[in-house]
Biopython code that builds the backbone (N, CA, C, O; Angstrom):
import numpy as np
from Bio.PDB.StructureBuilder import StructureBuilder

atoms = [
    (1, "UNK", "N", (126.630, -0.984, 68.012)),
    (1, "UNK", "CA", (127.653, -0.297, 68.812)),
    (1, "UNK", "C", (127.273, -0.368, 70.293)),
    (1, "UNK", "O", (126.267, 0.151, 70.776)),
    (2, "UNK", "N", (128.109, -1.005, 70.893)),
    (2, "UNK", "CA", (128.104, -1.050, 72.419)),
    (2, "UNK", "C", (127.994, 0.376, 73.476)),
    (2, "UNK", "O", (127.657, 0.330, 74.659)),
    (3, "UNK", "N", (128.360, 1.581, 72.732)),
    (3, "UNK", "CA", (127.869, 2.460, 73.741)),
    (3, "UNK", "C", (126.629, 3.109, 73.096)),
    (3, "UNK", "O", (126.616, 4.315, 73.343)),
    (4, "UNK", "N", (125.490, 2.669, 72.283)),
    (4, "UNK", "CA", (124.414, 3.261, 71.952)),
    (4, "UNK", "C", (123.339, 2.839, 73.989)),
    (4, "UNK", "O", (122.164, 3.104, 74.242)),
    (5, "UNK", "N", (123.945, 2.452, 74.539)),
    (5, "UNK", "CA", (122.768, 2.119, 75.658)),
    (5, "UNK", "C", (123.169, 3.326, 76.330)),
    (5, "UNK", "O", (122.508, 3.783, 77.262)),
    (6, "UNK", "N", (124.328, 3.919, 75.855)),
    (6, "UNK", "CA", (124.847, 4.864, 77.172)),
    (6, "UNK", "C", (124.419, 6.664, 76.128)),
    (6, "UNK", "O", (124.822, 7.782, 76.451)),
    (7, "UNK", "N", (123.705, 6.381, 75.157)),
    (7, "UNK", "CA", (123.586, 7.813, 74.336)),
    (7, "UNK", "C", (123.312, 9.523, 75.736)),
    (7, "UNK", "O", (123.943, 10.579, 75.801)),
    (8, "UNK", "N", (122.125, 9.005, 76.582)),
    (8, "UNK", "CA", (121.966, 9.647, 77.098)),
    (8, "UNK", "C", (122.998, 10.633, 78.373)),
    (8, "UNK", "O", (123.066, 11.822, 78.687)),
    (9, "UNK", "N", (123.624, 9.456, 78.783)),
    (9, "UNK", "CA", (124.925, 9.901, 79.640)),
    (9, "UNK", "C", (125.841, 10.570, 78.620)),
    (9, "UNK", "O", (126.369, 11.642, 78.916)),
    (10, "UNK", "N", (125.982, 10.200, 77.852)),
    (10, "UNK", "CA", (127.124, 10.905, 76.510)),
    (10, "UNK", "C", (126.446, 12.213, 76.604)),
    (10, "UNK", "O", (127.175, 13.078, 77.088)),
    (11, "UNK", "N", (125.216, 12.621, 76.270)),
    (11, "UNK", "CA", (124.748, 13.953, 75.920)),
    (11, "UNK", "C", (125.002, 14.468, 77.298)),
    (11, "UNK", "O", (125.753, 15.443, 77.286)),
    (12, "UNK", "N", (124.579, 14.085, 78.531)),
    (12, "UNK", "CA", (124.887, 14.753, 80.021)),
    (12, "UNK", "C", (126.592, 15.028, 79.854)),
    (12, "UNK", "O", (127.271, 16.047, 79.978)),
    (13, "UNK", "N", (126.813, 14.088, 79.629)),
    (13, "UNK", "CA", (128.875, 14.370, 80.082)),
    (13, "UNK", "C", (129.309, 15.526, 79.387)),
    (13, "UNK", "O", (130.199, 16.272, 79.795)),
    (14, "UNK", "N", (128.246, 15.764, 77.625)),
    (14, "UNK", "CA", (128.793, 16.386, 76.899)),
    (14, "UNK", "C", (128.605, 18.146, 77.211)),
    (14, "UNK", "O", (129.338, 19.057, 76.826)),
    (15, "UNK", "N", (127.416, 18.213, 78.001)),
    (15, "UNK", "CA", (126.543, 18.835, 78.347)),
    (15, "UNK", "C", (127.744, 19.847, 79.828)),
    (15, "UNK", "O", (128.086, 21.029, 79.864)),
    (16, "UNK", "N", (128.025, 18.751, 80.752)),
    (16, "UNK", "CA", (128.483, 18.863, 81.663)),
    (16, "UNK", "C", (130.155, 19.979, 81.275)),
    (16, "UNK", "O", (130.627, 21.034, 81.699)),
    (17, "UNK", "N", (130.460, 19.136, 80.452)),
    (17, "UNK", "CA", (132.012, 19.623, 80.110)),
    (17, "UNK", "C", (132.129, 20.903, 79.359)),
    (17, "UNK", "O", (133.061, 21.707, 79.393)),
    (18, "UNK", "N", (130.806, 20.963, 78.540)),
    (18, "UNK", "CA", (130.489, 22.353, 78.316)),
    (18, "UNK", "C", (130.242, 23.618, 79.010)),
    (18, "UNK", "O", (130.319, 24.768, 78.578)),
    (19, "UNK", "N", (129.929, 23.176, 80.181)),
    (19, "UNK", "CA", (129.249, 24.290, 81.226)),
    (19, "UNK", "C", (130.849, 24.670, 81.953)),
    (19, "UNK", "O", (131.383, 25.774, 81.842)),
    (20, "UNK", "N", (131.366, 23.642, 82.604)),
    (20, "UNK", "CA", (132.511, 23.404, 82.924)),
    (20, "UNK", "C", (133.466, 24.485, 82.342)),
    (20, "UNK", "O", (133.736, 25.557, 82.884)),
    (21, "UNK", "N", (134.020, 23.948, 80.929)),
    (21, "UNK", "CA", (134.673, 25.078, 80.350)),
    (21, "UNK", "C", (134.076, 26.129, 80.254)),
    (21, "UNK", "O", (134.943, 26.865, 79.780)),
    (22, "UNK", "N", (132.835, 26.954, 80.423)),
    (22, "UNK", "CA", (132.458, 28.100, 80.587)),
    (22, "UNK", "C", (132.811, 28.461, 81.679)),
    (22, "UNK", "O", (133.477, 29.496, 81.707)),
    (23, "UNK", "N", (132.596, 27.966, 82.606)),
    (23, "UNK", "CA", (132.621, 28.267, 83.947)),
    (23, "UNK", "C", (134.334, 28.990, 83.883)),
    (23, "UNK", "O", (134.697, 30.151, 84.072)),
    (24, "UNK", "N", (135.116, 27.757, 83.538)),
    (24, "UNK", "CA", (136.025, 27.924, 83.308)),
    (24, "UNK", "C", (136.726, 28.922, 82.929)),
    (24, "UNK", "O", (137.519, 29.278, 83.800)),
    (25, "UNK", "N", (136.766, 29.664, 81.761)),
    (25, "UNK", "CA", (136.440, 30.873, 81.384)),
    (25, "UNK", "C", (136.075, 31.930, 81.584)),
    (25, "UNK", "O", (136.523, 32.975, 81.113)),
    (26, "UNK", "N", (135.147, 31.770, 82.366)),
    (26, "UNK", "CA", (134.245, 32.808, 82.865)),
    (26, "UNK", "C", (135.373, 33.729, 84.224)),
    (26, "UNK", "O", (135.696, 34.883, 84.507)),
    (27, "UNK", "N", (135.616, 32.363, 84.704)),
    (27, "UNK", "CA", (136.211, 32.666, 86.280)),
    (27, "UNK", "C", (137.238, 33.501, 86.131)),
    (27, "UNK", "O", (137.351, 34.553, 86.759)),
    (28, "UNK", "N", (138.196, 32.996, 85.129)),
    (28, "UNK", "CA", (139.401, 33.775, 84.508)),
    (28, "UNK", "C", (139.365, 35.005, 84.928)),
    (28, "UNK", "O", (140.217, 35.551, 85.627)),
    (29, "UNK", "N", (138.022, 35.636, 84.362)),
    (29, "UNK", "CA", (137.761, 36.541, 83.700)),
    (29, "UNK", "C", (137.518, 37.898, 85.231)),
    (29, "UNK", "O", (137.714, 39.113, 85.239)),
    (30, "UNK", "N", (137.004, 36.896, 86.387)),
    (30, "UNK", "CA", (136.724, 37.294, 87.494)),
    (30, "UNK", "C", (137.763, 38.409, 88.109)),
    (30, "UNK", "O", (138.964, 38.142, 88.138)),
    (31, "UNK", "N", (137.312, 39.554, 88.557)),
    (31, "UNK", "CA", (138.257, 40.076, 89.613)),
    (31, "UNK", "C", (139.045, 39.786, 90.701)),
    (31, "UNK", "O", (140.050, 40.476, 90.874)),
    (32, "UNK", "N", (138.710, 38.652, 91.683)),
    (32, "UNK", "CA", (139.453, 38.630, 92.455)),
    (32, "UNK", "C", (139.385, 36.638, 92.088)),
    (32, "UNK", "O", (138.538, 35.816, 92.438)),
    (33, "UNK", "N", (140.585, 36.473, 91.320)),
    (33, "UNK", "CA", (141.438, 35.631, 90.710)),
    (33, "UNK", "C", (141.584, 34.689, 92.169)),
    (33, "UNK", "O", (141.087, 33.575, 91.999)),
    (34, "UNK", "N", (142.038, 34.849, 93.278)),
    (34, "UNK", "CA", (142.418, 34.229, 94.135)),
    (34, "UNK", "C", (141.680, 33.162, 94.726)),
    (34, "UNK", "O", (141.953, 32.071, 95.226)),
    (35, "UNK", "N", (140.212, 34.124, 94.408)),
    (35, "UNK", "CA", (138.648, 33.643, 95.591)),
    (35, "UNK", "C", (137.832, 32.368, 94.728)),
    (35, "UNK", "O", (136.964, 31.619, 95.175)),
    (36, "UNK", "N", (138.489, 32.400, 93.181)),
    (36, "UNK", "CA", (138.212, 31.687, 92.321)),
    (36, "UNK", "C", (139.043, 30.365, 91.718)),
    (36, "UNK", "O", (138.814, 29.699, 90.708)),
    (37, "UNK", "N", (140.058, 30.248, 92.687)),
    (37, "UNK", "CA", (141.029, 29.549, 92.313)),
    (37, "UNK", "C", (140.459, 27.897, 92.352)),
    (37, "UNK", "O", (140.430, 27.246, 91.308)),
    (38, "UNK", "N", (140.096, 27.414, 93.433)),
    (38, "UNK", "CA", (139.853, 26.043, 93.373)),
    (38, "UNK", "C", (138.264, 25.867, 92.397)),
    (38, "UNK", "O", (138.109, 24.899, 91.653)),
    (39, "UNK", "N", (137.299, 26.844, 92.543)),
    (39, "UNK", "CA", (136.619, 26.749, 91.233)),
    (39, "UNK", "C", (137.559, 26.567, 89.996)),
    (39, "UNK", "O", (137.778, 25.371, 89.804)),
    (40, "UNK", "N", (138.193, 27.406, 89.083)),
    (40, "UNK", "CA", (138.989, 27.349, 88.279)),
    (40, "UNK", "C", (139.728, 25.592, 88.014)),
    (40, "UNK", "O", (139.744, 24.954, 86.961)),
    (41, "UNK", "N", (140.330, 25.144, 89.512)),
    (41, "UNK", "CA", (140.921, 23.689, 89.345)),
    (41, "UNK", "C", (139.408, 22.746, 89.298)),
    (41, "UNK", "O", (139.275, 21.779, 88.549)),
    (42, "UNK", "N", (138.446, 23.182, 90.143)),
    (42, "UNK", "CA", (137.915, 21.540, 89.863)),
    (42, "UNK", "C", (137.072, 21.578, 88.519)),
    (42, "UNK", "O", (136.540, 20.533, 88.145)),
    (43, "UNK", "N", (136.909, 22.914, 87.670)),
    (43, "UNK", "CA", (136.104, 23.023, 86.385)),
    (43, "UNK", "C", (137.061, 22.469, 85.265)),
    (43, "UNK", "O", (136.821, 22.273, 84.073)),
    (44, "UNK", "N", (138.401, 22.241, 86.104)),
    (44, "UNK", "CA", (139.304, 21.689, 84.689)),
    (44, "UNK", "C", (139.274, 20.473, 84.998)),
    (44, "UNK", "O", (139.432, 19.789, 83.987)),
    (45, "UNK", "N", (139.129, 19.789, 86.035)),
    (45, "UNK", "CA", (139.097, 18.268, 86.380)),
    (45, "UNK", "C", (137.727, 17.767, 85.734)),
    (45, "UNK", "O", (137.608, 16.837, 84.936)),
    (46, "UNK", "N", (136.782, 18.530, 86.217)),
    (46, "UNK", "CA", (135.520, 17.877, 86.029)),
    (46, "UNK", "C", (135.151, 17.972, 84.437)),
    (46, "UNK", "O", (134.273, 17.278, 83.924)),
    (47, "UNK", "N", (135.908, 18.883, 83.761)),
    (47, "UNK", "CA", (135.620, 18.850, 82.418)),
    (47, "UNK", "C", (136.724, 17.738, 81.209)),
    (47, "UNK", "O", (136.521, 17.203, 80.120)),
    (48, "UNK", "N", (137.698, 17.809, 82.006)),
    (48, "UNK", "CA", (138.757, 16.572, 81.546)),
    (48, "UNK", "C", (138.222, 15.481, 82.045)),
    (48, "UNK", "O", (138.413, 14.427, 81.438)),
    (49, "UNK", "N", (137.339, 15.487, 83.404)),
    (49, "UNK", "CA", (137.251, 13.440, 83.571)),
    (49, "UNK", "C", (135.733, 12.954, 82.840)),
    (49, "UNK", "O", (135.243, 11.825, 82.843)),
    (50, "UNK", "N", (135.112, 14.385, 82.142)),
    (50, "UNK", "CA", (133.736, 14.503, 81.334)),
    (50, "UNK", "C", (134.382, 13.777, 79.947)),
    (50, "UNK", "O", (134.138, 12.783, 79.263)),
    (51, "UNK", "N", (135.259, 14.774, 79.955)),
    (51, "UNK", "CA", (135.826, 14.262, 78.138)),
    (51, "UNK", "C", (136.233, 12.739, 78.362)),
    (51, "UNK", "O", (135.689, 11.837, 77.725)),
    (52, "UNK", "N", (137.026, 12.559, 79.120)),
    (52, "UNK", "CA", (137.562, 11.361, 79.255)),
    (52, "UNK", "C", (136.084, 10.217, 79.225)),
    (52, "UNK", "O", (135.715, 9.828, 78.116)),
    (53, "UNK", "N", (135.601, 9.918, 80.019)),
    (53, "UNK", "CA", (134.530, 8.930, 80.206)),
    (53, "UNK", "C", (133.464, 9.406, 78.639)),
    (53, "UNK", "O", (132.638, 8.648, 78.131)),
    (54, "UNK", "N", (133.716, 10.495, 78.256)),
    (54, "UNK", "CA", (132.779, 10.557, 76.990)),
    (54, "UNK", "C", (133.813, 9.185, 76.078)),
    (54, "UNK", "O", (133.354, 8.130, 75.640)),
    (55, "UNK", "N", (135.298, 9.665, 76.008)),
    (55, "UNK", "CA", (135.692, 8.885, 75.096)),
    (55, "UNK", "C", (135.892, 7.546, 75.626)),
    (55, "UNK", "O", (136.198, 6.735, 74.752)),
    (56, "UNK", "N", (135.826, 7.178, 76.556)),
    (56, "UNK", "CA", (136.178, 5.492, 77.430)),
    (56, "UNK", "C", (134.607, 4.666, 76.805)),
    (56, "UNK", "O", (134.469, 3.553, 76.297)),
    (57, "UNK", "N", (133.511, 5.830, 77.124)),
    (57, "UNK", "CA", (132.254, 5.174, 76.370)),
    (57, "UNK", "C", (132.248, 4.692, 74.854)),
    (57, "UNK", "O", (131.907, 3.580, 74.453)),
    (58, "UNK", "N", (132.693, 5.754, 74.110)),
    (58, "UNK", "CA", (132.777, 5.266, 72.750)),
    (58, "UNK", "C", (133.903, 4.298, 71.795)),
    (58, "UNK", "O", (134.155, 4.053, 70.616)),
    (59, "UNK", "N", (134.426, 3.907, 73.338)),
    (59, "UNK", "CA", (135.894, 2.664, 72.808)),
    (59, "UNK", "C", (135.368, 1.512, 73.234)),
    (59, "UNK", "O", (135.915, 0.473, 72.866)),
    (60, "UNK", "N", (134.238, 1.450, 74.070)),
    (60, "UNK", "CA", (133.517, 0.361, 74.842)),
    (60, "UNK", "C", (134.712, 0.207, 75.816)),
    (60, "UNK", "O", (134.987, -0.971, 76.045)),
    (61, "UNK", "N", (135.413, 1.039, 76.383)),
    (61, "UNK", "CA", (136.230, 0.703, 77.546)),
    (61, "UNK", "C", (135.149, -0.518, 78.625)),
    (61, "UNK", "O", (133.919, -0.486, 78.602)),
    (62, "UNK", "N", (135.857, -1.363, 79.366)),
    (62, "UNK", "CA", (135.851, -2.316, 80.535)),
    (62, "UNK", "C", (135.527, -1.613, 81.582)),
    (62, "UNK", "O", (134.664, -2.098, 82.313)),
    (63, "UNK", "N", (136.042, -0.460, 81.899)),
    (63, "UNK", "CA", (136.223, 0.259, 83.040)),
    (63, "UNK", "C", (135.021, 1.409, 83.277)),
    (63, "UNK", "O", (134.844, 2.019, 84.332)),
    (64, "UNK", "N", (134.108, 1.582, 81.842)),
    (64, "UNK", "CA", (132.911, 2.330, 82.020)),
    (64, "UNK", "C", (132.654, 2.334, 83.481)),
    (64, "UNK", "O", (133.138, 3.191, 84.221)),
    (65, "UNK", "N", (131.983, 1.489, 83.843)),
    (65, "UNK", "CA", (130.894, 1.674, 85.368)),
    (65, "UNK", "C", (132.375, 2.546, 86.180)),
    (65, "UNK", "O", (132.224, 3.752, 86.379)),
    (66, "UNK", "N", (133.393, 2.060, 86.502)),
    (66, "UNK", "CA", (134.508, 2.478, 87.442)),
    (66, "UNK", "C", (134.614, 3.989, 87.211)),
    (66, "UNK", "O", (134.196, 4.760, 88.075)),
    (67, "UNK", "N", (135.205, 4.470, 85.982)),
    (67, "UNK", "CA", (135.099, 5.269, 85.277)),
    (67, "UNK", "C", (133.694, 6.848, 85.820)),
    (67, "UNK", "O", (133.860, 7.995, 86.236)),
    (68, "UNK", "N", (132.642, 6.138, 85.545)),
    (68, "UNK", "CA", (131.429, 7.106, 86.270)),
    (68, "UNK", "C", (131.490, 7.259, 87.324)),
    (68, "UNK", "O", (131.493, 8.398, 87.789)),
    (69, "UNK", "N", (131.566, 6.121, 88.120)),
    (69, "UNK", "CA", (131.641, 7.053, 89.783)),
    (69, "UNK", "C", (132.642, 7.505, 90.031)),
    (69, "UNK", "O", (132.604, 8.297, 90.973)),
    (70, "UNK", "N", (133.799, 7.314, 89.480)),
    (70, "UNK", "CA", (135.272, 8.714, 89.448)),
    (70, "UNK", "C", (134.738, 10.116, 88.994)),
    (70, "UNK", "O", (135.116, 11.200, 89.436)),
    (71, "UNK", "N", (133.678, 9.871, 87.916)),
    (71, "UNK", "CA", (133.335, 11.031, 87.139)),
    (71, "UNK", "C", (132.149, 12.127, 88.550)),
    (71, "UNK", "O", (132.131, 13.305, 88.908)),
    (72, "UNK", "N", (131.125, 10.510, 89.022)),
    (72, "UNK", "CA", (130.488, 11.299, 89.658)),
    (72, "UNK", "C", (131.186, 12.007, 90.764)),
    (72, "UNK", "O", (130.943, 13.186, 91.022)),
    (73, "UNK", "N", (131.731, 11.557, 91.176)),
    (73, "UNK", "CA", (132.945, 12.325, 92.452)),
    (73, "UNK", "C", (133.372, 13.115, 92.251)),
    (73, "UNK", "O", (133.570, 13.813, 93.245)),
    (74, "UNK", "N", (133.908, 13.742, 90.805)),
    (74, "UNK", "CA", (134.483, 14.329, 90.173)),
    (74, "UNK", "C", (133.183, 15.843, 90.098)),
    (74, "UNK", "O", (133.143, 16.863, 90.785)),
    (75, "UNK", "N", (132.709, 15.596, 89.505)),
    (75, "UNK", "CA", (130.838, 16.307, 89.098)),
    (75, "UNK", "C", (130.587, 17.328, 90.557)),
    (75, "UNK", "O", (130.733, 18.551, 90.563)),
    (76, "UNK", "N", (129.993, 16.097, 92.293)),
    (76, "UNK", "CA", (129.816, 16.580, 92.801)),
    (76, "UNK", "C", (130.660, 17.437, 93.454)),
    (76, "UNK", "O", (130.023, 18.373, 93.935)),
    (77, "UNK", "N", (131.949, 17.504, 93.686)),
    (77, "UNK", "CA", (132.752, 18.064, 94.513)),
    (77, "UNK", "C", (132.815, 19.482, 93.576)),
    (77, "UNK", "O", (132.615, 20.511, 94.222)),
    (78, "UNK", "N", (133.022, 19.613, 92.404)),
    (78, "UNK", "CA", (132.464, 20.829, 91.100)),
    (78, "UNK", "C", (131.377, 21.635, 91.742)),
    (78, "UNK", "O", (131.122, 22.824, 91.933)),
    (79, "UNK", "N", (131.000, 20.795, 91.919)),
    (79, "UNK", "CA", (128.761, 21.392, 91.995)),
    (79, "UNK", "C", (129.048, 22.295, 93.519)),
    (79, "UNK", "O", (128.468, 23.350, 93.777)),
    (80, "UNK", "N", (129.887, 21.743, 94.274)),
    (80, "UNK", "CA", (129.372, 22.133, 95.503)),
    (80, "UNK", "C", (130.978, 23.268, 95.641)),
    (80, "UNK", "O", (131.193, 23.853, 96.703)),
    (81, "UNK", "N", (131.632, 23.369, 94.824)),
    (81, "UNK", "CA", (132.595, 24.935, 94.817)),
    (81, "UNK", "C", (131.428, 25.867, 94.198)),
    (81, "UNK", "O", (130.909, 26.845, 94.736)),
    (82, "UNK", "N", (131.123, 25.261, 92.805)),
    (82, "UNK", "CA", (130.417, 26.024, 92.082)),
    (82, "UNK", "C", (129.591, 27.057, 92.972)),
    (82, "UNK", "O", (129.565, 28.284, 92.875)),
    (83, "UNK", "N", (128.862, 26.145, 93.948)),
    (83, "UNK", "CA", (127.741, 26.626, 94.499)),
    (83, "UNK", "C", (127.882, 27.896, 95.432)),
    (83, "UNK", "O", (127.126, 28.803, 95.777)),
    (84, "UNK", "N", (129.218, 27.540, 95.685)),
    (84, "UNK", "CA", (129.743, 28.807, 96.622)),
    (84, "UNK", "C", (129.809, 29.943, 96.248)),
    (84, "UNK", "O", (130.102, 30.779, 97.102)),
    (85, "UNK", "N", (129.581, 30.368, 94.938)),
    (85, "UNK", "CA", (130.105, 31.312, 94.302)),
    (85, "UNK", "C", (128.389, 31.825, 93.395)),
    (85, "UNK", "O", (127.655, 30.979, 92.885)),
    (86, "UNK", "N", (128.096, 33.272, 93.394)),
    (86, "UNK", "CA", (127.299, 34.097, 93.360)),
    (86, "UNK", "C", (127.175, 33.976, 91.692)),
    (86, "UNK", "O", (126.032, 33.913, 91.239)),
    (87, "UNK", "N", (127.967, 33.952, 91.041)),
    (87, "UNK", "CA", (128.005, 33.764, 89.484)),
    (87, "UNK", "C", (127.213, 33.206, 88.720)),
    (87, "UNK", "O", (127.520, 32.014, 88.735)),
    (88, "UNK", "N", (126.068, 33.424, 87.822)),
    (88, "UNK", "CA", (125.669, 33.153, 86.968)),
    (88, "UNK", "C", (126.155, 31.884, 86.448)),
    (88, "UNK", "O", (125.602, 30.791, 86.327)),
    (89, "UNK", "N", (127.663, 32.413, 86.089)),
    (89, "UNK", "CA", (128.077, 30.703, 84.866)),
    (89, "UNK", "C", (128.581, 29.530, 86.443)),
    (89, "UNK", "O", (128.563, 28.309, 86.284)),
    (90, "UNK", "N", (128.945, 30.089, 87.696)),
    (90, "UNK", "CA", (129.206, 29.165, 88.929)),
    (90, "UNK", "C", (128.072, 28.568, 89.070)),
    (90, "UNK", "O", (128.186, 27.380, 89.370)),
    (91, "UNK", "N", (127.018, 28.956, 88.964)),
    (91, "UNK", "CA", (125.412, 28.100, 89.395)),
    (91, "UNK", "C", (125.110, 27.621, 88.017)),
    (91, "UNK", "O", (124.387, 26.694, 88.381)),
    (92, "UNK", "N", (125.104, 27.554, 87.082)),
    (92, "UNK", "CA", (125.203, 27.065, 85.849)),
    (92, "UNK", "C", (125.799, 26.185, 85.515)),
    (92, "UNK", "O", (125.436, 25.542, 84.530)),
    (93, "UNK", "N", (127.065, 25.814, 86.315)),
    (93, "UNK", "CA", (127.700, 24.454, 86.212)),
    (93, "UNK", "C", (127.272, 23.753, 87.132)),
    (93, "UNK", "O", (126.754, 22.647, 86.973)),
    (94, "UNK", "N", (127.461, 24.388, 88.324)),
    (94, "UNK", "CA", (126.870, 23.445, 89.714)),
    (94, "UNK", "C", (125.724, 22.462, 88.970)),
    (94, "UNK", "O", (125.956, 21.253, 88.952)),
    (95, "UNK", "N", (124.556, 22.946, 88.387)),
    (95, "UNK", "CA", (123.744, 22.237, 87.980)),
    (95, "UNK", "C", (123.621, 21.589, 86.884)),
    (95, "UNK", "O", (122.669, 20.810, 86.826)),
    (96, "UNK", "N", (124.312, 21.680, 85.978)),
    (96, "UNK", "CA", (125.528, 20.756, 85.290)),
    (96, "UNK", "C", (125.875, 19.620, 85.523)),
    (96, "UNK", "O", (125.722, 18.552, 84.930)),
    (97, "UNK", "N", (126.540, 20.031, 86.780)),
    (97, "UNK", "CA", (127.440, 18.921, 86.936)),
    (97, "UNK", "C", (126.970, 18.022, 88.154)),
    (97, "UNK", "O", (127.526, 16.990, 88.529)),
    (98, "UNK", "N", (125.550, 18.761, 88.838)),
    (98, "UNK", "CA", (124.780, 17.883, 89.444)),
    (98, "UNK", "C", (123.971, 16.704, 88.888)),
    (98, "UNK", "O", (123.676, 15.654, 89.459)),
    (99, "UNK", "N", (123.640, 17.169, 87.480)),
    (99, "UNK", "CA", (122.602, 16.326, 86.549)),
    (99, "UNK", "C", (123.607, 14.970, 86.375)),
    (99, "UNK", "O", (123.385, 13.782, 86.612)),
    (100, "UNK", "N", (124.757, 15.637, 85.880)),
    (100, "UNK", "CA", (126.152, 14.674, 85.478)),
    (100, "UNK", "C", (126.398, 13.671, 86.356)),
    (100, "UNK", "O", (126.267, 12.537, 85.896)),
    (101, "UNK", "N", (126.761, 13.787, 87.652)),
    (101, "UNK", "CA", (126.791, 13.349, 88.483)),
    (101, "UNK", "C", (125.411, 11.982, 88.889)),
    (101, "UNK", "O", (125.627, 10.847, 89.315)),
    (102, "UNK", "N", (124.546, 12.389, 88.683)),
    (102, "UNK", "CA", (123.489, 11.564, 89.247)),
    (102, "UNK", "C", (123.493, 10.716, 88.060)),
    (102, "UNK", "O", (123.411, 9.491, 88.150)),
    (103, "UNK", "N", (123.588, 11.338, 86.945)),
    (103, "UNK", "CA", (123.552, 10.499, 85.234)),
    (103, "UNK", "C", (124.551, 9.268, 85.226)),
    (103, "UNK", "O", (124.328, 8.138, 84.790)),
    (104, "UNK", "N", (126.095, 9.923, 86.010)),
    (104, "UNK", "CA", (127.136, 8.801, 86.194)),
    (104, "UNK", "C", (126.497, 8.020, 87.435)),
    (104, "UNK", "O", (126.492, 6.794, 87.326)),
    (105, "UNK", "N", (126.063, 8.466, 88.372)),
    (105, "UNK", "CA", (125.953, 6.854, 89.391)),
    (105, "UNK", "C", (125.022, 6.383, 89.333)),
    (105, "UNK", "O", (124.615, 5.703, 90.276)),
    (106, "UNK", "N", (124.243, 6.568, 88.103)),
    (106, "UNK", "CA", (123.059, 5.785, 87.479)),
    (106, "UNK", "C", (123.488, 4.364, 86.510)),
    (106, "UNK", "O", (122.810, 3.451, 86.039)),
    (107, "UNK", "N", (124.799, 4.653, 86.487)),
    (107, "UNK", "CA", (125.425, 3.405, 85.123)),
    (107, "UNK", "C", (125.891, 2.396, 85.826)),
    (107, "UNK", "O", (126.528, 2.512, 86.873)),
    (108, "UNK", "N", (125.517, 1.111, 85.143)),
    (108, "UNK", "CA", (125.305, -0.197, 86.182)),
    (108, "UNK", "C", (126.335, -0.756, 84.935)),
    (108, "UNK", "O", (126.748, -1.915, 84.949)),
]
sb = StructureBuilder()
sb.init_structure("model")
sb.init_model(0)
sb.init_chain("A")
sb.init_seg("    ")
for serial, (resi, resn, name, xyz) in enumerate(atoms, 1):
    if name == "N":
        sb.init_residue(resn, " ", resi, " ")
    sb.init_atom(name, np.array(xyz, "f"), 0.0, 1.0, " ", f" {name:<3s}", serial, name[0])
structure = sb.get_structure()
């Protein structure tokens, strides 16, 4: 199977999209809904373009390498709302989706 070289990025993406939807969740859950809003959007991007490149890997998609640095773009711009924010599960993804990030512009 053509994506056994990529096992390790699979476990990061899987890893990533998990934190993501917590985050996700979490924020919901937040009092002031407003201050949390673009957290809220980029934890749904970064966890949809996680899922996505999980499954582009296991079809042997063409577009893998293209694919990751969308993802990593995707990851850091996450990491660095995340970071803004005092939250437990907000710094919990940030670093998430920092690992993610470096994991995607590692794929050649």
């Amino acid at each position: 199977m053509a994506h056994e070289q990529y096992q390790e990025l699979l476990k990061t993406l899987h890893e990533c999209m998990e934190a993501c939807n917590h985050c996700f969740d979490a924020c919901l859950k937040e009092e002031d809904m407003k201050m949390m809003a673009e957290c809220i959007r980029l934890d749904r991007e970064c966890a949809d373009m996680c899922g996505f490149l999980e499954a582009a890997i296991s079809r042997n998609s063409p577009f893998i390498r293209q694919l990751a640095q969308v993802c990593a773009e995707i990851c850091e711009a996450c990491a660095e709302e995340c970071r803004k924010h005092d939250h437990e599960h907000c710094q919990k993804c940030a670093e998430a989706c920092m690992k993610c990030a470096e994991a995607c512009r590692n794929v050649t």
